[in-house]
Structure formats: structure tokens, C-alpha cells
C-alpha positions as CSV (number, residue, x, y, z in Angstrom):
1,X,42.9,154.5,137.5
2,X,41.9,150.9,135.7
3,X,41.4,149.6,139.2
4,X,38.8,152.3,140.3
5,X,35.1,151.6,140.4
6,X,34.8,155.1,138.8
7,X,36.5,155.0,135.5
8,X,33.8,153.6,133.2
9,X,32.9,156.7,131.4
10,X,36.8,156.9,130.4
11,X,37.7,153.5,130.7
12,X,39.0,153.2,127.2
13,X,40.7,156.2,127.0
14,X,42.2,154.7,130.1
15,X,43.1,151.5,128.7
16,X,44.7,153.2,125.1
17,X,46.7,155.3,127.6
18,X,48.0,152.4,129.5
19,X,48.8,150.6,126.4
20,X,50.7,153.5,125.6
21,X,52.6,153.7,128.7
22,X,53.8,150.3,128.3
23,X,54.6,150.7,124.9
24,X,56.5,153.6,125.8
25,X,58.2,152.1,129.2
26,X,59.4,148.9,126.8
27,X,60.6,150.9,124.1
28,X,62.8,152.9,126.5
29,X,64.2,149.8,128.4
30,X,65.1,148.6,125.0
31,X,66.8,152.1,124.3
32,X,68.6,152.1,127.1
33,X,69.9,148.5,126.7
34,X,70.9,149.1,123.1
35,X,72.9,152.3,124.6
36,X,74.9,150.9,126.9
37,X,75.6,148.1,124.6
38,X,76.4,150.8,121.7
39,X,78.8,153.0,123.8
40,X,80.6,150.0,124.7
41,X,81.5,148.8,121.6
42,X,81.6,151.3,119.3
43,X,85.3,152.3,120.3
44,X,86.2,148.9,119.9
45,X,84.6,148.9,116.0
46,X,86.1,152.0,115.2
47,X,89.1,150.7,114.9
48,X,90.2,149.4,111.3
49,X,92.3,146.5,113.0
50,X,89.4,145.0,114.9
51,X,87.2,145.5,111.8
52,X,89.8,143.7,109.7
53,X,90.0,141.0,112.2
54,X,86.1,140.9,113.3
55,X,83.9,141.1,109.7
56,X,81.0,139.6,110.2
57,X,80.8,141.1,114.0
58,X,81.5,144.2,112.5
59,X,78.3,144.3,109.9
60,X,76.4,143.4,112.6
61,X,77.2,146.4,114.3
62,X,77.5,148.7,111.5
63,X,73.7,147.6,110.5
64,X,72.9,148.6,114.2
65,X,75.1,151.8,114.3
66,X,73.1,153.1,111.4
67,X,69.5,152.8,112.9
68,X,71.1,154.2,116.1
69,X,71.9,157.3,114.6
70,X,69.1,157.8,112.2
71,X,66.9,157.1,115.5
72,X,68.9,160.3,117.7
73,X,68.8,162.4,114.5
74,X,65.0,162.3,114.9
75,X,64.7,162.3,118.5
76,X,67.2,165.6,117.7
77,X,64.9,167.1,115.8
78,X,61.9,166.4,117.8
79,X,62.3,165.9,121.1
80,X,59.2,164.8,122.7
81,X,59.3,161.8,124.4
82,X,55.9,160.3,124.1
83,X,55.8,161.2,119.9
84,X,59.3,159.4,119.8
85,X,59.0,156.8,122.1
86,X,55.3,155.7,120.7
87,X,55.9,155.2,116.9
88,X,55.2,152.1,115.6
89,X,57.5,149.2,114.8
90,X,60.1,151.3,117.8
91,X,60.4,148.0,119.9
92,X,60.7,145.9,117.0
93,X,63.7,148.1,116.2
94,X,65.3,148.0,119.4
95,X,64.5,144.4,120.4
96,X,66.3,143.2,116.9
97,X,68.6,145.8,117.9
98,X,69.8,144.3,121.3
99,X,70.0,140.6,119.8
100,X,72.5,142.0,117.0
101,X,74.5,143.5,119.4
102,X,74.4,140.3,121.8
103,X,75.8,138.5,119.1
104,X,78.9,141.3,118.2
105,X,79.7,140.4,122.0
106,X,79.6,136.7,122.2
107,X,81.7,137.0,118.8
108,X,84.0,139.6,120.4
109,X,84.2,137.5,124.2
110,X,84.7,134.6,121.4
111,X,87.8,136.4,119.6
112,X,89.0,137.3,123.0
113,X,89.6,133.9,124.1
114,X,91.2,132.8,121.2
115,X,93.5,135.6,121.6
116,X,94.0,134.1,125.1
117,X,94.6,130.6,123.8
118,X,97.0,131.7,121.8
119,X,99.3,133.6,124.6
120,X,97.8,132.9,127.7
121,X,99.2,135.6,130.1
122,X,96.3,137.6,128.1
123,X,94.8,136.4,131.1
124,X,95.8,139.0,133.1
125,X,94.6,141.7,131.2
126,X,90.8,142.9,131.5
127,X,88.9,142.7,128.3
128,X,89.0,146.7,127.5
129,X,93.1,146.7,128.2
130,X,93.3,143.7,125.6
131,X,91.3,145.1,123.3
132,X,93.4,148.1,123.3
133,X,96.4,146.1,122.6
134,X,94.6,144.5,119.7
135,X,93.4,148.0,118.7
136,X,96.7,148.7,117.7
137,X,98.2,145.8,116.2
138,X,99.9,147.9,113.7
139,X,102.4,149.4,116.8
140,X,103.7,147.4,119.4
141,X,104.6,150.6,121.5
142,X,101.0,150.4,122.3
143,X,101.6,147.4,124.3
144,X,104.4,149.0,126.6
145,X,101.6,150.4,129.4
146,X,100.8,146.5,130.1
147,X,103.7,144.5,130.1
148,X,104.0,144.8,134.1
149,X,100.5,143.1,134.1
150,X,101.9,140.3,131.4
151,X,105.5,140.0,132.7
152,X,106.0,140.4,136.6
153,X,109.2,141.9,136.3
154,X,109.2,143.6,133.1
155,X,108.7,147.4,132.5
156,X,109.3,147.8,129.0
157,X,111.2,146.9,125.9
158,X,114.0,148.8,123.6
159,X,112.6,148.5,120.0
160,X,114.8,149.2,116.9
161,X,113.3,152.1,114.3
162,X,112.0,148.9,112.6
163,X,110.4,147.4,115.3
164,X,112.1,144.8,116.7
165,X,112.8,144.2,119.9
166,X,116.4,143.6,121.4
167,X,116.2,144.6,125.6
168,X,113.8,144.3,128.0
169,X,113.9,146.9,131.2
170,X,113.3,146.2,134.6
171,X,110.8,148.4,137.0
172,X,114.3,149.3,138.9
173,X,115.9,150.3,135.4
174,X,118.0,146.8,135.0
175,X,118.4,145.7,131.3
176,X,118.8,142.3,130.1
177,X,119.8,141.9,126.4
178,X,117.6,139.4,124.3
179,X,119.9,136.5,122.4
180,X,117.9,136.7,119.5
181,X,115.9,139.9,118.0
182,X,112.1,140.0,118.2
183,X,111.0,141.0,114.7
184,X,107.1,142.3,115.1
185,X,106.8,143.6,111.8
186,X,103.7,142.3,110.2
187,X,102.9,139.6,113.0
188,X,100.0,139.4,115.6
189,X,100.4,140.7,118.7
190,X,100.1,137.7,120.4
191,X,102.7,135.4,118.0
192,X,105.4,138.2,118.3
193,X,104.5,138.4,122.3
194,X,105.2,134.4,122.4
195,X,108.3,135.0,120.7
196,X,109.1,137.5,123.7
197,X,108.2,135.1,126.3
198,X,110.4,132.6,124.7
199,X,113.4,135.6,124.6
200,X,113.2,136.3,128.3
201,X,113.7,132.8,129.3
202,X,116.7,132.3,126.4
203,X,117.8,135.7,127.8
204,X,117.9,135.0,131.4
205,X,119.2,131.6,130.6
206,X,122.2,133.3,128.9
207,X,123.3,135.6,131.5
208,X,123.1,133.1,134.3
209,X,125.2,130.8,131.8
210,X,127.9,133.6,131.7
211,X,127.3,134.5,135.6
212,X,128.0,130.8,136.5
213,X,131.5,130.4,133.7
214,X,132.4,134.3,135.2
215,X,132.2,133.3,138.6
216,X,135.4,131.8,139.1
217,X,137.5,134.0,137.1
218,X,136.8,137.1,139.2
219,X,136.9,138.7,142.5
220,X,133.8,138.1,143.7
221,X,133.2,141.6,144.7
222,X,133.7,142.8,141.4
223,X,131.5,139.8,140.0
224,X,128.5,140.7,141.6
225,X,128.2,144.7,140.3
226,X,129.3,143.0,137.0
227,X,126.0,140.8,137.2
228,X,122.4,141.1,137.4
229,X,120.5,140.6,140.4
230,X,119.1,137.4,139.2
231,X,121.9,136.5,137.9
232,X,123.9,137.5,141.2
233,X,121.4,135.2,143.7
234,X,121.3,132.1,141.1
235,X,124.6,131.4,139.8
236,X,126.8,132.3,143.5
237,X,124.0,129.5,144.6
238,X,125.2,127.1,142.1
239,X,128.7,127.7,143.1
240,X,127.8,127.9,146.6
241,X,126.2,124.3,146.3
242,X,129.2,122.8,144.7
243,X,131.6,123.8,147.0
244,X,129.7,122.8,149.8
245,X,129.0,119.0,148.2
246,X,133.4,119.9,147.8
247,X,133.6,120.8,151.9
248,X,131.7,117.7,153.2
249,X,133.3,115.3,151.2
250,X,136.8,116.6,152.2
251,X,135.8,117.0,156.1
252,X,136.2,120.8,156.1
253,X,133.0,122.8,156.7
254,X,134.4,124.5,159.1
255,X,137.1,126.2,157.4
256,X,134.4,126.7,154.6
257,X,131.9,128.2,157.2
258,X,135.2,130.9,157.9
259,X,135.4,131.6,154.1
260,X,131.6,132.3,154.0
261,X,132.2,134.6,157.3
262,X,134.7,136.7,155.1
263,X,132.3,136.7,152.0
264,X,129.1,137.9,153.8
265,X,131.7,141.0,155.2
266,X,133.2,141.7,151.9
267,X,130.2,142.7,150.8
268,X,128.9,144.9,154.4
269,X,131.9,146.7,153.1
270,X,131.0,146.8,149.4
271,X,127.5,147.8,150.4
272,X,128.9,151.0,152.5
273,X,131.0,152.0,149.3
274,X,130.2,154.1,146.5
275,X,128.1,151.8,144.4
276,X,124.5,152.4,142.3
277,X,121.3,151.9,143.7
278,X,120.7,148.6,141.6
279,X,123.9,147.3,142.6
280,X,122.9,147.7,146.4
281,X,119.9,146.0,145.8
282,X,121.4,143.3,144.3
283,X,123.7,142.8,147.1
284,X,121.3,143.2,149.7
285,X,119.5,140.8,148.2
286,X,122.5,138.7,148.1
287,X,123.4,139.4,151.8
288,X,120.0,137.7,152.8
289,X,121.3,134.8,150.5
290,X,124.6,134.9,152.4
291,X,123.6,134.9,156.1
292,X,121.4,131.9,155.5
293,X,124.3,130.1,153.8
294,X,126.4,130.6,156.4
295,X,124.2,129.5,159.2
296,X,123.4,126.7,157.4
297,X,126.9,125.5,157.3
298,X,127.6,126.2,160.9
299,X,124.9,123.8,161.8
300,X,126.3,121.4,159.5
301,X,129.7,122.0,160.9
302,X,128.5,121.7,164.2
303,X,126.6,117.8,163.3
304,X,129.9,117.4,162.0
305,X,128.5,115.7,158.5
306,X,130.2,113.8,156.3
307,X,127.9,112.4,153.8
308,X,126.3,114.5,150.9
309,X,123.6,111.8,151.4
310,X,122.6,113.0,154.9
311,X,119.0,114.3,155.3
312,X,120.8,117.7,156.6
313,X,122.0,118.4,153.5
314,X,119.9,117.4,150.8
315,X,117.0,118.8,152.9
316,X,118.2,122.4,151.7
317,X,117.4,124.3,149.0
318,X,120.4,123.0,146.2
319,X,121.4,124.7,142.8
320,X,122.7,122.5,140.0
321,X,124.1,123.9,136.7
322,X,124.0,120.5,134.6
323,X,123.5,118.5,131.5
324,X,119.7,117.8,131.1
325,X,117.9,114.6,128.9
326,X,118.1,117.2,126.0
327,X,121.8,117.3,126.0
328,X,121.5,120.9,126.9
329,X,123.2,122.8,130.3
330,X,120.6,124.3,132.2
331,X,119.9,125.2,135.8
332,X,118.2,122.5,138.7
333,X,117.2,123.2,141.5
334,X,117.1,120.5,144.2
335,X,115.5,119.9,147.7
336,X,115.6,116.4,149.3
337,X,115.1,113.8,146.1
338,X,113.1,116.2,143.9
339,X,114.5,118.0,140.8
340,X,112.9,121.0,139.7
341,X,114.1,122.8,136.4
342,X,114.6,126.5,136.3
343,X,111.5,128.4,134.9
344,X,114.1,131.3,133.8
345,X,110.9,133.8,134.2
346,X,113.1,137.7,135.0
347,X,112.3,138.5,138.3
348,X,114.4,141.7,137.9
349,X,116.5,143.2,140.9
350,X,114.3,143.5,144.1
351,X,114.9,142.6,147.9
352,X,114.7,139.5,149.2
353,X,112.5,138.2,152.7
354,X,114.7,136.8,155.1
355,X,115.2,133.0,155.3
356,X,113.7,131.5,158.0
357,X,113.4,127.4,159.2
358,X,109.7,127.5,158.7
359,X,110.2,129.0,154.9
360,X,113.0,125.7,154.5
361,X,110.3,123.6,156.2
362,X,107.9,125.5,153.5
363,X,110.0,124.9,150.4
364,X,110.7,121.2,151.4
365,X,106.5,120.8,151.9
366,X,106.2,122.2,147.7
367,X,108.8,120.1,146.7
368,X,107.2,116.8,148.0
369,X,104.4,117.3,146.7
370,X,105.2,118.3,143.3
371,X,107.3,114.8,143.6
372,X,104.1,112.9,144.4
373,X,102.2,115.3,141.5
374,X,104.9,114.0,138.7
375,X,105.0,110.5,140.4
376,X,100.7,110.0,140.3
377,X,100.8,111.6,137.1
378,X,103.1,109.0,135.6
379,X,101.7,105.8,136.9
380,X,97.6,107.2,135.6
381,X,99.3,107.5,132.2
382,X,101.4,104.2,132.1
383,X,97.5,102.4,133.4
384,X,95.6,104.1,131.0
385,X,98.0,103.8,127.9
386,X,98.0,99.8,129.5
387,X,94.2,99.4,129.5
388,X,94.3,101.5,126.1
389,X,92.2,104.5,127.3
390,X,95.3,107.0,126.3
């Protein structure tokens, strides 16, 4: 109608209309904006925790909350849209409004990543599943739904009645007992979950400890439902390793390769017995372990080597249990020239792909280059601490 050649006789009763309009049009884009914004957050800021740990966010929003409502208790009242969406100094309200609430989030997105920094497997979580762990920093049961997204193999974790954690459960119902209690009790949820990162890996390190001194002093059928599956696959490697390095340096792989024979059906028989359904998986798993060991050392038997030098050897995938340059014992693992230390991460009890020459070809690929990683990475230091960049 302001484009027609007809509309002089109302033309400013077109033109106050179509200032209207827009008025109204601008006022309900900023309406709509603050709403989305409002339902987001106001969840998150009804929470005493996050208001404790977010202040100044929190004012912000309160300020915000409190013209919200006193806007809708009008609207309530009256409910036409052109007498609500047409008063003056609206817009002003709403575009003041939305730059409040952008700041709440950049300090919110802000207090997320430091929560990140601080523990970074937060990382995997979205934004809304961390905020409801920090929601809730008063009860560390709240962060039970997520530890599957922090920890791959970890379900969930026995708690004392005061809070402090001492086992951590597998998806497949394994328990591993921490060395050390984790004491939550008036501590961030993301220092007491740094404390249980750091007993998982003292944990594992533990049992595989006891799986490597146990494995000698017991049948080894017995040993392995005695163990957990981690446990199981990484200390009968370690084992395994020495007494092949024991084999080739007395000349006797092939009686070795015989011993391995009877193993692998020790356990088909163990497997067809009466046993749990974690302890099959484990010695499936184990099996997989097994038949790869064993074909290993037939081919070795059959190059007839003699060295534990030769490429044949050192080319496969070795486990040490030895003294590191902290004086401490913990577990190596080897492929050609490249040392690796154990991450001790729980992987729980699960099954195991078979071994194949391409997944040895594979793990002999990482290994290299992680050795040309460490080897680069040393040499830039020593040149820039040299030229005095470092």
C-alpha cells in the first residue's frame, strides 16, 4: 500500500501503520531471541551451585529474569498483541535484554572451559550433560550416568556412606579395587575426578603387578579366573615374552611352540567347563592372544632363530615388566627399537579382534612413527634451548 499511486488521501495513516508494524515485527524478534536464550539458561541458574560458582553471570540473569516475568504478567493480563508488542521503550528492553544474556553465555562457555582445562575428558561431555554434573556438585552420584562417556570402560563407582570412592565397575560387571580411597567430600567435581583418573591407572597398575608376581605360583588355569581380563591379556604377555627371549637363547622353540599347543587347549577345555560369563570372556579374549602366540613361534621355529636380536622377533609386539628412570617397576611394551610405556587406562573385560599380519604390520607402522615423533621432538628442543629460543 506505500507503493501504490492511490494512497495519498491515507498515506500517513499508512506510513504510522507501517512504522508500527516494524516496531512490532522488531520487538517480537527480540522476544523471541530473549526466549530461547531464557529457557536455556534458566535451569542452569536455578541451581544454587552454579549461582555460587557463577555471581556476576548470575545478576545478570536475575536482572533479566525479573523484566521477563513482569513482561508475561502483562502480556497475561492483556493479551493483545499489537497493545503489547507496540509500547514504548519494548525494544529497548529486549535489545538490552539479549546483550545481558549474551554475556551470562560467553561467561558460562567461559566457566565451561575452565572446567575442561582443569580435567580434560570433560571434553567428551556436551555442554548441558556437564552442566548437569556441575549442577550437582554437592553429590557425586550425579555423575554416575556419564562416566562411560569420561572413562571408556568404566560403568560406575562404589561410594562409601561418606562419599568416597573405593571400586570402580566394569560395563560387564568386573570390579577393580582402587589402592587409595577417593575422598569427594567438599571438593570440585573436577579435582576429585582427577584424583579418580589417577586411581584407575594406580589401580590397574596394581593388579597387573600381582597378575605378573601370581603368575608363576599357580596353575595357569586357575590363574586366569583368579584375574581380570586386563590383567589376564597383559601380564601372561609379559611372561609369554620372557620365556620366549628364554626359548631362543637356549635353542628350543620348538619344544616351547609344544608347551603353547597344550596351553591354548587347556583353556578350549576350561572354556567348555562350568565357568562365569566374565571369566569366558576373559579367556576368549585370551584364546585370540594365544593362537597368535603360538603361530608366531612356529614360524620362528620353523626360521630356526637364534638371536633375540633378529628382526623376526623384535618385530612383534613385546611386553616388559621393568625398572623405569623413576626407579619404579612398571609395564613396556616393545615393537622393533621403540619403547612405549603402559597408559594403565581400564579397558575392562571385552573380546578381542583376531590378530592378523597386516594388524602386526599396523602396530609396527604406529610404533615407528611415534619413534620418529619423540626423536624430532627431542633434537627441536636441544636447537632451540641451543639458539636460546626455549
Amino acid at each position: 500500500m506505500q507503493f501504490s499511486p492511490f494512497n495519498k488521501p491515507f498515506k500517513e495513516d499508512i506510513d504510522a501503520w507501517a512504522e508500527k508494524l516494524l516496531y512490532v515485527s522488531e520487538c517480537l524478534d527480540g522476544w523471541l531471541k530473549v526466549q530461547r536464550a531464557w529457557m536455556y539458561l534458566q535451569p542452569i541458574f536455578d541451581s544454587a551451585d552454579i549461582l555460587k560458582q557463577l555471581p556476576t553471570e548470575g545478576k545478570k540473569f536475575r536482572l533479566v529474569d525479573s523484566k521477563w516475568r513482569q513482561t508475561m504478567a502483562r502480556v497475561h493480563t492483556n493479551g493483545a498483541a499489537l497493545a503489547a508488542c507496540s509500547q514504548e521503550g519494548l525494544l529497548e528492553i529486549w535489545n538490552n535484554a539479549n546483550a545481558d544474556l549474551d554475556m551470562v553465555q560467553k561467561g558460562l562457555d567461559d566457566y565451561l572451559e575452565t572446567k575442561r582445562g582443569a580435567f580434560a575428558r570433560f571434553y567428551f561431555l556436551s555442554n548441558d550433560e556437564l552442566l548437569e554434573i556441575l549442577s550437582q556438585t554437592k553429590d557425586p552420584l550425579r555423575v554416575q550416568p556419564f562416566l562411560t562417556k569420561v572413562f571408556e570402560a568404566m560403568k560406575s563407582l562404589t561410594f562409601t556412606p561418606k562419599l568416597s570412592a573405593t571400586h570402580m565397575l566394569s560395563k560387564e560387571g568386573e570390579t577393580i579395587v582402587f589402592v587409595n580411597e577417593v575422598v569427594t567430600k567438599n571438593k570440585n567435581v573436577e579435582v576429585w575426578m582427577t584424583e579418580v583418573e589417577k586411581a584407575m591407572v594406580n589401580g590397574i597398575r596394581e593388579v597387573i603387578k600381582i597378575g605378573v608376581e601370581t603368575y608363576q605360583e599357580m596353575d595357569r588355569c586357575e590363574w586366569v579366573l583368579a584375574q581380570p581380563g586386563q590383567v589376564v591379556l597383559n601380564s601372561s604377555q609379559v611372561h609369554w615374552t620372557a620365556e620366549v627371549e628364554g626359548a631362543i637363547k637356549e635353542a628350543s622353540l620348538s619344544d616351547y611352540f609344544k608347551k603353547l599347543a597344550d596351553q591354548l587347549m587347556d583353556l578350549v577345555r576350561l572354556v567348555r567347563g562350568d565357568i562365569s560369563k566374565l571369566q569366558r570372556m576373559s579367556i576368549g579374549a585370551l584364546v585370540v592372544i594365544d593362537v597368535h602366540a603360538k603361530d608366531t613361534i612356529e614360524k620362528m621355529a620353523q626360521d630356526n632363530i637364534t638371536d633375540c636380536m633378529s628382526f623376526e622377533w623384535i618385530s612383534q609386539l613385546r611386553y616388559y615388566w621393568e625398572m623405569d628412570d623413576r626407579d619404579e617397576e612398571n609395564l613396556w611394551v616393545r615393537m622393533v627399537q621403540t619403547p612405549f610405556p603402559y597408559g594403565y587406562e581400564y579397558l575392562g573385560n571385552s573380546f578381542r579382534l583376531v590378530i592378523t599380519p597386516l594388524t602386526d604390520t599396523w602396530w609396527c607402522l604406529v610404533f615407528l612413527l611415534y619413534f620418529i615423533f619423540c626423536l624430532v621432538y627431542y633434537y627441536l628442543r636441544k636447537s632451540l634451548f641451543i639458539f636460546g629460543l626455549l
